[in-house]
C-alpha positions in Angstrom: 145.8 88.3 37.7 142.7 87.3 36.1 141.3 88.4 33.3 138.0 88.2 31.0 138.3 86.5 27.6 136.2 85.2 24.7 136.5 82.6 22.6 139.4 82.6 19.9 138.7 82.5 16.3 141.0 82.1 13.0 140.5 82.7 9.5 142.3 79.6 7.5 146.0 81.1 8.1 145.5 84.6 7.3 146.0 87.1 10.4 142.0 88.2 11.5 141.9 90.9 14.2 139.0 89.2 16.6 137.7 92.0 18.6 137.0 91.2 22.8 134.0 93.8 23.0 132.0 91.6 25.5 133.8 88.8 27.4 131.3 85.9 28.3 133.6 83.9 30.5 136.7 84.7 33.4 139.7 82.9 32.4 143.3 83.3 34.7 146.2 84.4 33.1 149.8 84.3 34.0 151.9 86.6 32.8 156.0 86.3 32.4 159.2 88.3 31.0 160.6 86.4 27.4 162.4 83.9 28.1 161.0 82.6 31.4 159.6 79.1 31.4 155.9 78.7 32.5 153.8 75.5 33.5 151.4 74.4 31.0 149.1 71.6 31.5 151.5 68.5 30.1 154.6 70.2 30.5 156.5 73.9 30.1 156.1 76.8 27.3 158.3 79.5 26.8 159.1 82.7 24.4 162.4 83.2 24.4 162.5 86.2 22.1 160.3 88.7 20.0 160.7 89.9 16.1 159.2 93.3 15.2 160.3 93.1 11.3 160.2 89.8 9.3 161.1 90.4 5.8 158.8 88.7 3.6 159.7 85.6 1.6 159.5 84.2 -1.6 155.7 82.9 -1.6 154.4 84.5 1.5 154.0 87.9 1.3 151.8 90.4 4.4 148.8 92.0 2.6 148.9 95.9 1.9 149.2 97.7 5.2 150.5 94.5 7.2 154.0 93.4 8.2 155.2 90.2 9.9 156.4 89.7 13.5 157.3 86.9 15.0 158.1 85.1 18.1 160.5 82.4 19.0 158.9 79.5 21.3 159.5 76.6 22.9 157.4 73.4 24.0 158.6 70.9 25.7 156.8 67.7 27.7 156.4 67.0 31.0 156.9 63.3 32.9 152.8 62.6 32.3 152.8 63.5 28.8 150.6 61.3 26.6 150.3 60.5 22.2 148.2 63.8 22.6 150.7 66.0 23.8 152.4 68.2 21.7 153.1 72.6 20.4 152.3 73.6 17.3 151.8 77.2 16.0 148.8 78.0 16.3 148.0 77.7 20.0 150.0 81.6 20.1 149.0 84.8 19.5 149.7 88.1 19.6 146.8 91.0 21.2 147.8 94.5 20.2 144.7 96.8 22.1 141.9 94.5 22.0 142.5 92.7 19.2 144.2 89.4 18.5 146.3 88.3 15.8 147.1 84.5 15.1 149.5 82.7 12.9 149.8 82.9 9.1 150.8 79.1 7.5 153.0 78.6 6.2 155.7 80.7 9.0 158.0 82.6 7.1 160.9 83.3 9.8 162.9 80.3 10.0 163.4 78.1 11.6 159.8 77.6 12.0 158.0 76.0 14.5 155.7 72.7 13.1 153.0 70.8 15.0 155.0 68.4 16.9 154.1 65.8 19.0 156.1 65.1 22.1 157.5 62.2 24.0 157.9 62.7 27.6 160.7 65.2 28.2 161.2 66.0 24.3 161.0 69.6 23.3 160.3 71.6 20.4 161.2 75.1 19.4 161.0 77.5 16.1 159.7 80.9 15.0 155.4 81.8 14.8 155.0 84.6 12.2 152.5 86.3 12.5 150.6 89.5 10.4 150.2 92.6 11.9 149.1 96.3 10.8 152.2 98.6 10.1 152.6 100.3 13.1 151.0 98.2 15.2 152.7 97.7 18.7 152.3 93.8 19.8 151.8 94.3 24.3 151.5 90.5 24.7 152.0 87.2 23.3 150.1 84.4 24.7 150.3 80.8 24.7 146.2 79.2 24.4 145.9 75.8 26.1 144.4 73.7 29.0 145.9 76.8 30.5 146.3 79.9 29.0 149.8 82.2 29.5 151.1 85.6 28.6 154.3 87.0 28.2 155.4 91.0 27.6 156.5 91.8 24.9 159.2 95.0 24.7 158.0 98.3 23.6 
């Protein structure tokens, strides 16, 4: 399946909807159930599992009208990985509609996932919170790299 997608933008950790009105270029997509393993460019992703209500914590809190979600994901490194290799939060995101949310920093649902670099068949896994509108219904979370990768999220 292939589908049309603009460029990604964030907003220093805070969750910014970023509206695909007009796609400029085609990018392919694959798309998998949680917790089955995809090919990335250096190695394998994976979300294993998805978190609808994240309580907030002691210094982070969602602004008014927002809630935290989060997903639990897993890098790990292939045989050609190099010093450049590596997961960290904020290659995910969740689209809800047409609109994208990314990673607030620091995560709140622990444990949480850290940029890590990784040796050659080292993996990393932890919890990406991320800030949605109440009563907004996550479809997909993806996974933004040399390759980009979806996964469906329950309803």
């Amino acid at each position: 399946m292939t589908l049309a997608l603009a460029g990604c933008g964030s907003s220093g950790g805070k969750a910014t909807p970023t509206a695909n009105p007009s796609p400029s270029t085609s990018v392919k997509i694959d798309f998998f159930r949680l917790g089955q393993r995809a090919a990335s460019s250096k190695g394998t992703v994976v979300v294993h599992a998805y978190d609808p209500s994240v309580p907030s914590s002691d210094t982070v809190t969602p602004d008014p009208g927002d809630r935290f979600v989060a997903i639990d994901v897993e890098g790990c490194a292939g045989k050609h990985a190099d010093e450049n290799t590596g997961i960290e939060p904020a290659v995910f995101y969740l689209q809800i509609g047409r609109k994208t949310y990314y990673p607030v920093d620091p995560g709140v649902r622990e444990p949480a996932l850290h940029k890590t670099v990784l040796a050659p068949g080292r993996c990393a896994r932890g919890w990406v919170t991320i800030e949605i509108p109440e009563g907004g219904k996550p479809q997909l979370a993806f996974y933004r790299g040399l390759t980009r990768i979806g996964w469906v999220l329950p309803r």
